[in-house]
ZAGU-844996 format. One line per 8 residues: their letters; for each residue x, y, z of N, C-alpha, C. Coordinates in Angstrom, 3 decimals. Layout:
A> X:Y:Z:X:Y:Z:X:Y:Z ~ ...
//
This chain:
XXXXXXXX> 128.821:74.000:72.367:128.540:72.877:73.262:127.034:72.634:73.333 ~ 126.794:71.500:73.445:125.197:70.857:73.749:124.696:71.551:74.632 ~ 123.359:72.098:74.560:123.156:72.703:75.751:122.925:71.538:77.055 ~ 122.308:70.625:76.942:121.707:69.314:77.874:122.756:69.099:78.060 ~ 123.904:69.064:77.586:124.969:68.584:78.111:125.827:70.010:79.374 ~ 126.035:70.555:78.771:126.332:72.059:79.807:125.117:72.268:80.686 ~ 123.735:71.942:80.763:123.158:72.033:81.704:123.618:70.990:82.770 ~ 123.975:69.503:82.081:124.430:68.458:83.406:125.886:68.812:83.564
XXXXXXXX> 126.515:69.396:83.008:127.716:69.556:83.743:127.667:70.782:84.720 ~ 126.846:71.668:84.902:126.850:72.540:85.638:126.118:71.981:87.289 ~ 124.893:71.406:86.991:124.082:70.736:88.238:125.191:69.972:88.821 ~ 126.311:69.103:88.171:126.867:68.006:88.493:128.288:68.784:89.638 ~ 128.679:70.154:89.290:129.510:70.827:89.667:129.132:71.770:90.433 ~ 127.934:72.003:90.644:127.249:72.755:91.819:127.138:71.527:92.916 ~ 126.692:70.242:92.646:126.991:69.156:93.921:127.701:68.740:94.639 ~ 129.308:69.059:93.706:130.558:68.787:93.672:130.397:70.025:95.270
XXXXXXXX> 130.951:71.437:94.639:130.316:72.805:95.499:129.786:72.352:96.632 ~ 128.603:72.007:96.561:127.902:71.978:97.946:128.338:70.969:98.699 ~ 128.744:69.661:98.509:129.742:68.733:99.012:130.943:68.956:99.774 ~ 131.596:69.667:99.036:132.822:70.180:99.394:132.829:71.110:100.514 ~ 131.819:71.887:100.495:131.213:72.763:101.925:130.843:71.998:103.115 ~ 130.288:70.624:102.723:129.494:70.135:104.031:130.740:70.139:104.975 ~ 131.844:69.470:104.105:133.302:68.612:104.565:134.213:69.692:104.924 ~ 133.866:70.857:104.701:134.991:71.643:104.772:135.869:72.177:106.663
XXXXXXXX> 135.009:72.254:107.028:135.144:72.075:108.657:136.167:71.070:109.138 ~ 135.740:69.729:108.344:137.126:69.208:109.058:138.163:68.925:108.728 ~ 138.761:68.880:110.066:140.104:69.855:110.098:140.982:68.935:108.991 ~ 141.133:67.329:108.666:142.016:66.860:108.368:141.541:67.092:106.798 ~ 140.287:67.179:106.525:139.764:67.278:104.731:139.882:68.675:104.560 ~ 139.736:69.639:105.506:139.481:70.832:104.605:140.387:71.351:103.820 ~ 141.342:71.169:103.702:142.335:71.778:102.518:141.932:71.196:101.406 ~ 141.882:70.258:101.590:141.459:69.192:100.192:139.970:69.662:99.627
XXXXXXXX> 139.117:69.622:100.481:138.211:70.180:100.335:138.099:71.530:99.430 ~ 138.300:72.439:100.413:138.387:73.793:99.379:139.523:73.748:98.399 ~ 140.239:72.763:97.780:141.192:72.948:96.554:139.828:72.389:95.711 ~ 139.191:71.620:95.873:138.451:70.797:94.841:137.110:71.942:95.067 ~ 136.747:73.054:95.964:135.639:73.965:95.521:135.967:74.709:94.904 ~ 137.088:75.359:94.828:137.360:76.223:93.991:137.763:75.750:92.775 ~ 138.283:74.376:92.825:138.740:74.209:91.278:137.197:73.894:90.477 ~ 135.841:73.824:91.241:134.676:73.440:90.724:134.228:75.088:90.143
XXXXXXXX> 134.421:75.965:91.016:133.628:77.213:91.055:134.596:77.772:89.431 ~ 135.747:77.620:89.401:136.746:77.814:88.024:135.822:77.143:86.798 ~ 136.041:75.870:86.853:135.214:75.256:85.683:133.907:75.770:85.830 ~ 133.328:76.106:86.826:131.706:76.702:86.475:131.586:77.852:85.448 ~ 132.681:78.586:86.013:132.811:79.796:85.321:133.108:79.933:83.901 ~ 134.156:78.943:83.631:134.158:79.112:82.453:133.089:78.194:81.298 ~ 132.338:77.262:81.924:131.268:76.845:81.227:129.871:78.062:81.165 ~ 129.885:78.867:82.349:129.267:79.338:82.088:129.266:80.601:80.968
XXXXXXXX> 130.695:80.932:80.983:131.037:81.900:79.872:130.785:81.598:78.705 ~ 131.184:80.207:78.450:130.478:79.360:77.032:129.045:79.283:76.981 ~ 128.445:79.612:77.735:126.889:78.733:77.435:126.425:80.156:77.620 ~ 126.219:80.840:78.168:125.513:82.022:79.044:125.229:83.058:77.950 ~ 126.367:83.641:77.852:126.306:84.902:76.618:126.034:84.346:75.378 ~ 125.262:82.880:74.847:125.059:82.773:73.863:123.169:82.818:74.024 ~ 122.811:82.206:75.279:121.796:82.362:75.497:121.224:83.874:75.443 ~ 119.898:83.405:74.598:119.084:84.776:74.338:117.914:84.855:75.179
XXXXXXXX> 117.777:85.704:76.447:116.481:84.984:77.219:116.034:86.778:76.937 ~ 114.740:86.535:76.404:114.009:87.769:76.448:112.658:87.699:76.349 ~ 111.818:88.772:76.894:110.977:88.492:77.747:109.654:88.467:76.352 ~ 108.325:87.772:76.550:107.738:88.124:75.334:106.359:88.295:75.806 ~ 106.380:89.656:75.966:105.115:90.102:76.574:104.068:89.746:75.992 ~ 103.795:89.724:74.656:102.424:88.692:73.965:102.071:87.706:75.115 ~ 102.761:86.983:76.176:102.573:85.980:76.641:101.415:86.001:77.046 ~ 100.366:85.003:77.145:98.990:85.566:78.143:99.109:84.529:79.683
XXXXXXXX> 100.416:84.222:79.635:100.456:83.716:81.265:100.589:84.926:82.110 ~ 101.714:85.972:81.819:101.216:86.718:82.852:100.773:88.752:82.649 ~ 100.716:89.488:83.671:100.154:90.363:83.053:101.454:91.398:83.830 ~ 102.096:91.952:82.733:103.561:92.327:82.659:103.119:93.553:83.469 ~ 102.491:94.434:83.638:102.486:95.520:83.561:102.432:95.404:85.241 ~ 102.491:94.790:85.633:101.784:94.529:87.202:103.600:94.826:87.629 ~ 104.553:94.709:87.079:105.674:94.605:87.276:106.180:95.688:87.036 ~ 105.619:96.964:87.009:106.387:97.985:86.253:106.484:99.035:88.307
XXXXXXXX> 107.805:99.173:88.287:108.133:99.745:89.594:108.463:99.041:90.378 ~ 108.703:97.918:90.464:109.008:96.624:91.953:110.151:96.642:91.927 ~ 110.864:96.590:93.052:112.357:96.263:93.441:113.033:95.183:92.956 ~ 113.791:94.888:92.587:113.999:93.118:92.389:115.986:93.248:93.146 ~ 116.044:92.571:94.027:117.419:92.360:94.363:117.917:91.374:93.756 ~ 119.426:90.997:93.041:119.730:90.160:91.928:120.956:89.889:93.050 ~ 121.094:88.246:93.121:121.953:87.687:93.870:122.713:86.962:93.494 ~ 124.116:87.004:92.654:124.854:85.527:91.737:126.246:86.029:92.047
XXXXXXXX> 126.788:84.755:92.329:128.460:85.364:91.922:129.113:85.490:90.783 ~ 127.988:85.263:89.616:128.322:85.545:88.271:127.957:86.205:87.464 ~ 128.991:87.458:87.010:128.132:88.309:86.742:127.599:88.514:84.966 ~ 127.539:87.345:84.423:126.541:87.395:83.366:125.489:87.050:83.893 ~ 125.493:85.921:85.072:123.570:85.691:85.082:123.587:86.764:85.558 ~ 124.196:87.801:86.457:123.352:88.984:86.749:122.829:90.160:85.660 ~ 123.400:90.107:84.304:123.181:90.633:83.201:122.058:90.359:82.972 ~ 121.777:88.792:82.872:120.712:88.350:81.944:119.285:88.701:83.119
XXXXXXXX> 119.383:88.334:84.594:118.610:88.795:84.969:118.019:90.438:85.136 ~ 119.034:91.103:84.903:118.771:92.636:85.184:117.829:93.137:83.672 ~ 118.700:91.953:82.511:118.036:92.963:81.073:116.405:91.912:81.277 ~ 116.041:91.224:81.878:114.788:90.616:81.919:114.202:91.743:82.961 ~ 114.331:91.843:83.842:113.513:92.866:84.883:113.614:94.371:84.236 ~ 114.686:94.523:83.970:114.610:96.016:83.315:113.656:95.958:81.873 ~ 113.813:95.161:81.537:112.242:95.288:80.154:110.756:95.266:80.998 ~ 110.600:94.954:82.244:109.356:95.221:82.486:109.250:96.118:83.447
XXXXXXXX> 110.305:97.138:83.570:110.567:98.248:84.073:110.631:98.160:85.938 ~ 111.331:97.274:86.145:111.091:97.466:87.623:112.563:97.980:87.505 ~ 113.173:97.773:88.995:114.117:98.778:89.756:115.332:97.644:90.402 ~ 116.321:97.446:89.553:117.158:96.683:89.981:118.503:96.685:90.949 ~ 118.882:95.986:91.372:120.195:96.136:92.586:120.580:94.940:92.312 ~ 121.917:94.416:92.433:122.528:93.435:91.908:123.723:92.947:93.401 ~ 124.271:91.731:93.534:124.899:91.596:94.635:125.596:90.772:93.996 ~ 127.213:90.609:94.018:127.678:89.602:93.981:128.259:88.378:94.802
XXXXXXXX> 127.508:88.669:96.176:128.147:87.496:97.232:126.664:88.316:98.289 ~ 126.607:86.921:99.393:125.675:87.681:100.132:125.302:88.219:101.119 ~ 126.848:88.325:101.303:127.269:89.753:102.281:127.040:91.347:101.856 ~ 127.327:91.120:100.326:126.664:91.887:99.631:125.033:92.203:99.505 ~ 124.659:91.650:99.776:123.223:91.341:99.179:122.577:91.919:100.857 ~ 122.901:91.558:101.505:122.433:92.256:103.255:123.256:93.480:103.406 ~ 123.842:94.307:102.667:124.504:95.702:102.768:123.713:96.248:101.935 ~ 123.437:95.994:101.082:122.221:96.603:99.672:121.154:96.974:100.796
XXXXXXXX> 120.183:95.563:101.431:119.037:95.753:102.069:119.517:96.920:103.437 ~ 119.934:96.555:104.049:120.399:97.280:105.008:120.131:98.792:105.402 ~ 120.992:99.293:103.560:121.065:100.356:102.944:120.271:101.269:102.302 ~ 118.966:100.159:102.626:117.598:101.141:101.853:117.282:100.371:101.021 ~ 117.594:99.376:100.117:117.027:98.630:99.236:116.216:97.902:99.468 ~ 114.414:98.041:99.833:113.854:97.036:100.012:113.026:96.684:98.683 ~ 113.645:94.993:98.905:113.095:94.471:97.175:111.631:93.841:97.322 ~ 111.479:93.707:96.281:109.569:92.834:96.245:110.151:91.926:95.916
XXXXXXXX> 111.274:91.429:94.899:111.417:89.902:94.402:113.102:90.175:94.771 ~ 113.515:88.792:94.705:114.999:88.474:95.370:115.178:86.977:94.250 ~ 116.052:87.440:93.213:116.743:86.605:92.738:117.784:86.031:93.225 ~ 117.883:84.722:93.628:118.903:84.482:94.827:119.686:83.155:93.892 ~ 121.192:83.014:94.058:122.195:81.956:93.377:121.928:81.394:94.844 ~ 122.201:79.948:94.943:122.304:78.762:96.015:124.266:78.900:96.542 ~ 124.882:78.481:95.453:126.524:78.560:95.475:126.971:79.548:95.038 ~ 127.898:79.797:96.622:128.074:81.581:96.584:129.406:80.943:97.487
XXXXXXXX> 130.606:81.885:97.117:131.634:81.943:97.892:131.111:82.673:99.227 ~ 131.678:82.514:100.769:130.980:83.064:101.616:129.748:82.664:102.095 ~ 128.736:83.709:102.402:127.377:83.350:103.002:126.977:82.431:101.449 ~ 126.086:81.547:101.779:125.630:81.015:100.093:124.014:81.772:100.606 ~ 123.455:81.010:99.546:121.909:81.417:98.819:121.686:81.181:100.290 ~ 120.731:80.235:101.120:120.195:79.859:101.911:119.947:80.610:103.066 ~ 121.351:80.943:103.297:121.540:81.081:104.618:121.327:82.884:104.405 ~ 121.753:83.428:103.654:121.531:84.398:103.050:120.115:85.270:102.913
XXXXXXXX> 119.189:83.838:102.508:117.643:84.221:102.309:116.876:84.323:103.768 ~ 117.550:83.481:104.600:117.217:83.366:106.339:117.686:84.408:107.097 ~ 118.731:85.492:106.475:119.408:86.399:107.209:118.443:88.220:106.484 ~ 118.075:88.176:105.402:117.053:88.631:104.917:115.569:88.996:105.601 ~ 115.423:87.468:105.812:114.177:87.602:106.265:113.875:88.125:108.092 ~ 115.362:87.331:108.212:114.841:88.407:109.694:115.430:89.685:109.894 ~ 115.924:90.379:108.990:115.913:91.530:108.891:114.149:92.341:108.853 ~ 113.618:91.527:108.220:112.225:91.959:108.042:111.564:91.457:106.147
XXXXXXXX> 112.670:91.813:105.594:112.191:91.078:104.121:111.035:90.272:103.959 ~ 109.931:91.116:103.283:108.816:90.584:103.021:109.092:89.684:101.435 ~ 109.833:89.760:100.498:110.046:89.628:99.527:109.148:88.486:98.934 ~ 109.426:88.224:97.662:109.043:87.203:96.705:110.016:86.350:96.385 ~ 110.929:84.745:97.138:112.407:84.782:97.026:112.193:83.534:95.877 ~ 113.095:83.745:94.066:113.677:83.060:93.694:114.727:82.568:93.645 ~ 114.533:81.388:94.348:116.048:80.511:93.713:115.999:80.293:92.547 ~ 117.908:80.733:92.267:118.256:80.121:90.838:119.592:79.172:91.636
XXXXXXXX> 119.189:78.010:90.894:120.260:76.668:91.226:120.098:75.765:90.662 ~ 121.002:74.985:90.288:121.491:73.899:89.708:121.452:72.735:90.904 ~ 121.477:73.078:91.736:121.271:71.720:92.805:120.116:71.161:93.145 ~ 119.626:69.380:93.406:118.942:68.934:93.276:118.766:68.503:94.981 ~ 117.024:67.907:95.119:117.432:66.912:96.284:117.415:67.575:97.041 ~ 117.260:69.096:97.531:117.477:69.740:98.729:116.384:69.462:99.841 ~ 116.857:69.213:100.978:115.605:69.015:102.189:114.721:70.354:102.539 ~ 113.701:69.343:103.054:112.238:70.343:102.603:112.594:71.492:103.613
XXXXXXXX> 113.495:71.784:104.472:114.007:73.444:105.444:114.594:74.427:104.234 ~ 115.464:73.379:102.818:115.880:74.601:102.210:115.358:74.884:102.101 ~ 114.294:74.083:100.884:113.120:74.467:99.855:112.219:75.269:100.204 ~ 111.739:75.369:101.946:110.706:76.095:101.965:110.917:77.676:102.447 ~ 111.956:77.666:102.089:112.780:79.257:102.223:112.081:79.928:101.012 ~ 112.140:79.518:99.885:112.076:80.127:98.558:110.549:80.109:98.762 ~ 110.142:81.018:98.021:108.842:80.914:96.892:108.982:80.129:95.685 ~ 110.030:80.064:95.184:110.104:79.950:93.488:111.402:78.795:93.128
XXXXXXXX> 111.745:77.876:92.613:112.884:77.459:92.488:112.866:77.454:91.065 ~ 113.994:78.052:90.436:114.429:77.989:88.909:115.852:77.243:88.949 ~ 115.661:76.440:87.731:117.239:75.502:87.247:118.393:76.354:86.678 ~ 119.337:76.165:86.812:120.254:76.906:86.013:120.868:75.928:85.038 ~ 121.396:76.785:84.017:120.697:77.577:83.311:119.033:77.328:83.211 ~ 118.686:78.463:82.724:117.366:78.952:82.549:116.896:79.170:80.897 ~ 115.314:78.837:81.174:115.109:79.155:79.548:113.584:80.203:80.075 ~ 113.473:80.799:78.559:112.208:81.828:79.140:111.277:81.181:79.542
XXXXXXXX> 110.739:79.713:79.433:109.642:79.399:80.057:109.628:79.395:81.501 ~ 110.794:78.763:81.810:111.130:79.132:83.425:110.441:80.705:83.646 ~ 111.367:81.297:83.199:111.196:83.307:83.963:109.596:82.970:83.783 ~ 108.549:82.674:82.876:107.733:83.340:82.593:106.664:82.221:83.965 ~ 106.983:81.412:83.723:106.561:80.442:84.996:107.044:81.160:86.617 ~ 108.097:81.626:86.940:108.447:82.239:88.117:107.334:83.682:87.786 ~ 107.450:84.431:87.038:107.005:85.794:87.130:104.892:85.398:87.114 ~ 104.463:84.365:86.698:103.119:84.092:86.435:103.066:83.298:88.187
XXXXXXXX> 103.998:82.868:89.074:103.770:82.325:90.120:103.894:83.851:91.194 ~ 104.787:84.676:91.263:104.546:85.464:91.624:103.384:86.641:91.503 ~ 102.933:86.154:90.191:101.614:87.058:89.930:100.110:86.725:90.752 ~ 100.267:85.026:90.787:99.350:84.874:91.629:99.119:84.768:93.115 ~ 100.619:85.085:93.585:100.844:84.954:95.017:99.963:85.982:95.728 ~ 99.863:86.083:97.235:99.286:87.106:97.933:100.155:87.904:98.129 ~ 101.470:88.565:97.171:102.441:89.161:97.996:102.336:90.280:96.538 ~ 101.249:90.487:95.677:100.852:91.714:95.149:99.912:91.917:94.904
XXXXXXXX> 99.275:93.017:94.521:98.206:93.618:94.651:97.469:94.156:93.174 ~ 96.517:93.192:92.793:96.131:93.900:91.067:95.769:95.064:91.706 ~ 96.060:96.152:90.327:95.861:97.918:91.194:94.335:97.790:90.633 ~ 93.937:97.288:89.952:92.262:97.107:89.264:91.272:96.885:89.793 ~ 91.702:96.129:91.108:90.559:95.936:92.064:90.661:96.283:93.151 ~ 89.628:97.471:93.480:89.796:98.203:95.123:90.086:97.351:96.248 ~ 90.718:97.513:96.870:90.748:96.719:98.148:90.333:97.666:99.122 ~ 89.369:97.169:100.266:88.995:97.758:101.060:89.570:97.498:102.635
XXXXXXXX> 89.861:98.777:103.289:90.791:98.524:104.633:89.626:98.384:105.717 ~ 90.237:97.246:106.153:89.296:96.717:107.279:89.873:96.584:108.827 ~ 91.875:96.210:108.627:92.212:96.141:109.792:92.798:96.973:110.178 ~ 92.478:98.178:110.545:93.426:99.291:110.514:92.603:100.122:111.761 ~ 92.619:100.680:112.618:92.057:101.258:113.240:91.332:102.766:112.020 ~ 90.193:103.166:113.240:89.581:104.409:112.237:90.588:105.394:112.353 ~ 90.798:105.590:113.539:91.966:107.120:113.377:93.319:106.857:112.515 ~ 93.985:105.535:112.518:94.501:105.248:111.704:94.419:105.202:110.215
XXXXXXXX> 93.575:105.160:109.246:92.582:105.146:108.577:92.721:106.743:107.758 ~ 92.196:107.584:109.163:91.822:109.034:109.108:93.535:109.655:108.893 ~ 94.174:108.979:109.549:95.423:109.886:109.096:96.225:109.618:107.772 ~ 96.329:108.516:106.994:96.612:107.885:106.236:96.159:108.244:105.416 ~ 94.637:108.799:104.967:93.633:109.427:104.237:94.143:110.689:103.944 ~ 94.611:111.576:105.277:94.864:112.768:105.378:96.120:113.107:104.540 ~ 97.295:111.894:104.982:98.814:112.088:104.212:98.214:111.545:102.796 ~ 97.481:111.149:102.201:97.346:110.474:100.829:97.079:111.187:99.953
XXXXXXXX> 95.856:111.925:100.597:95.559:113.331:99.770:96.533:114.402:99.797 ~ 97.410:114.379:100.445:98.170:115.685:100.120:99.326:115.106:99.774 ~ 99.717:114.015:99.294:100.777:113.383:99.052:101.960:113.467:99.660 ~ 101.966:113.247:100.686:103.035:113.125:101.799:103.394:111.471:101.732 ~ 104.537:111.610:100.795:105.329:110.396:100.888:105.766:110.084:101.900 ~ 106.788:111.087:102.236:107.997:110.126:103.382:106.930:110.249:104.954 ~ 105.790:110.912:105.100:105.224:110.774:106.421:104.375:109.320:106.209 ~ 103.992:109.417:105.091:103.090:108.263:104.248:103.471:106.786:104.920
XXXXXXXX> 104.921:106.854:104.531:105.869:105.607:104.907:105.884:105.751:106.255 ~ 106.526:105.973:107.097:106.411:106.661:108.765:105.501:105.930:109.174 ~ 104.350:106.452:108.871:103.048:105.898:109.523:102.367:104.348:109.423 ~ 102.839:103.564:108.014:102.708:102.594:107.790:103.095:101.902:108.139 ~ 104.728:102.310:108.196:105.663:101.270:108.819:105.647:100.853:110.082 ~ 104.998:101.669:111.120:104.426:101.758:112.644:103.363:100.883:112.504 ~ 102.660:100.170:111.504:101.260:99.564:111.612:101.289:98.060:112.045 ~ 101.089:97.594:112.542:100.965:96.182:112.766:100.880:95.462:111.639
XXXXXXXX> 101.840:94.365:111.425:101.744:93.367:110.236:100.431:92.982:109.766 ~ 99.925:93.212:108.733:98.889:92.640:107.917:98.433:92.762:106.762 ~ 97.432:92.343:106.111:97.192:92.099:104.628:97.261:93.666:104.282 ~ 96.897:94.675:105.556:96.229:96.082:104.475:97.560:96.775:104.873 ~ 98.340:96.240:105.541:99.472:96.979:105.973:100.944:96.306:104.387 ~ 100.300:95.141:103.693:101.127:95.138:102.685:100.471:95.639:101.561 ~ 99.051:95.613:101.615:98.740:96.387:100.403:99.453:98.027:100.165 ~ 99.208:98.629:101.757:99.716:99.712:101.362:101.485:100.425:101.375
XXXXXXXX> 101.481:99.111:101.355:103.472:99.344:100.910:103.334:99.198:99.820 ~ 102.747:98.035:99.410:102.813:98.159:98.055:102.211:99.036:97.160 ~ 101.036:99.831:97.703:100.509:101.031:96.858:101.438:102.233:96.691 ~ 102.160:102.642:97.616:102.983:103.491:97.931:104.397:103.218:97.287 ~ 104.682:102.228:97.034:105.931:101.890:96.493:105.885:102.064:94.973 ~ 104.428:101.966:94.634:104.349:102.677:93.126:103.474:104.501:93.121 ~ 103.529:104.596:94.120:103.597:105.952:94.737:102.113:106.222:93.762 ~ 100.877:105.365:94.234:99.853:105.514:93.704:98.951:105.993:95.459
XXXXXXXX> 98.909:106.962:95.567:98.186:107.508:95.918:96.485:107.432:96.120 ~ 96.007:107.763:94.495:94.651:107.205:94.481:94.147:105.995:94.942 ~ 94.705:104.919:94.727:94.319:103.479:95.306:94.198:104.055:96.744 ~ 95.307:104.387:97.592:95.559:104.393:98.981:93.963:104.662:99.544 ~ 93.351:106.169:98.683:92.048:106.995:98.995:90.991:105.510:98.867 ~ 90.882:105.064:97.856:90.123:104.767:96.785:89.694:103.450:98.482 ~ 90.912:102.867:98.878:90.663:101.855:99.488:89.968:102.375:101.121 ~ 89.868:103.126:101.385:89.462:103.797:102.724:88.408:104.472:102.299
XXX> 88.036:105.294:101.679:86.408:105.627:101.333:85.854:105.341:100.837 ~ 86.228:104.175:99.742:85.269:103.182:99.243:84.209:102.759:100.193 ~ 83.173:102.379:99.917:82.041:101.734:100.706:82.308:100.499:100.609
//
């Protein structure tokens, strides 16, 4: 099949989807309603079985948009009710070595976090049987989820409350320029930390400071975390999750006795 053509039949059947949801509440459409979402979410599936596993998306680190290595250890939570895109996203994150968790609905996806999984990036599907993408990414975040959130969707036109949920919006299907465009937008966000350049802690109290120093040098992880997590929200309070989450130590020093 054409791909341009399986790309508009998929956007066109994710609208269908989200349509069928607005209407579904009432009382005299909703049967009708959910016969025609599910008979959409069927044909998705099997277009996507045609198109999906033929697609080759792999990652090509030569790229000089972004700098791969910055990615090696990050969480990534993977959110689709289908589980080839969750393939294709896991063998893309697993080549640049981060740490994957996968959800297939996103009830799922808030039992993962819940459970200890806190991600740096959140690959999130929009049309989801159940909770969908959205509401999903809003139930996340007030859990506390600092994340990096991509949408992957086929739906167009969304009002500016969805849109400004996400960081990132990708089309479905996807081609590598997309990933490499999402992963080069997350590179420049404030939500990581090049390990190359010291950062120096400024908002932190001194005794705070002094103890943090104290667990760093002797590598006390889990007190490490403890103490951070008690810190008041801020820039040095995400640097050092994020130093710690690649269980770099030296930075932690490097940034407190630096001059």
């Amino acid at each position: 099949m054409n791909q341009n053509i399986a790309n508009e039949m998929s956007n066109f059947l994710h609208q269908i989807i989200s349509n069928a949801e607005h209407i579904e509440d009432n009382g005299e459409l909703s049967e009708y309603a959910k016969k025609i979402k599910n008979a959409a979410y069927g044909i998705d599936a099997l277009l996507t079985d045609s198109t999906v596993k033929k697609s080759d998306i792999k990652i090509d680190k030569n790229s000089n948009m972004v700098d791969f290595s910055l990615f090696s250890g990050l969480n990534v939570l993977i959110v689709d009710d289908m589980a080839e895109n969750i393939k294709i996203m896991e063998n893309i994150f697993n080549t640049l070595s981060c740490n994957t968790s996968s959800a297939m609905s996103g009830e799922e996806a808030l039992d993962i976090y819940k459970n200890g999984f806190i991600p740096d990036i959140v690959s999130m599907d929009m049309i989801m049987p159940g909770i969908d993408g959205a509401t999903t990414t809003k139930e996340l975040k007030e859990l506390g989820s600092k994340a990096y959130f991509i949408v992957v969707s086929g739906l167009k036109n969304q009002p500016n409350e969805i849109k400004s949920l996400f960081d990132c919006w990708l089309p479905k299907p996807f081609t590598i320029e997309h990933i490499n465009g999402a992963l080069s937008s997350y590179q420049n966000s404030n939500k990581i930390q090049i390990e190359n350049k010291v950062y120096k802690i400024r908002d932190i109290s001194k005794d705070k400071q002094d103890e943090i120093l104290y667990l760093a040098k002797n590598g006390a992880y889990s007190e490490l975390k403890s103490t951070i997590s008690l810190l008041e929200d801020s820039v040095s309070k995400e640097f050092l999750y994020s130093a710690l989450k690649k269980v770099n130590f030296d930075i932690i020093i490097k940034s407190i006795v630096s001059p």
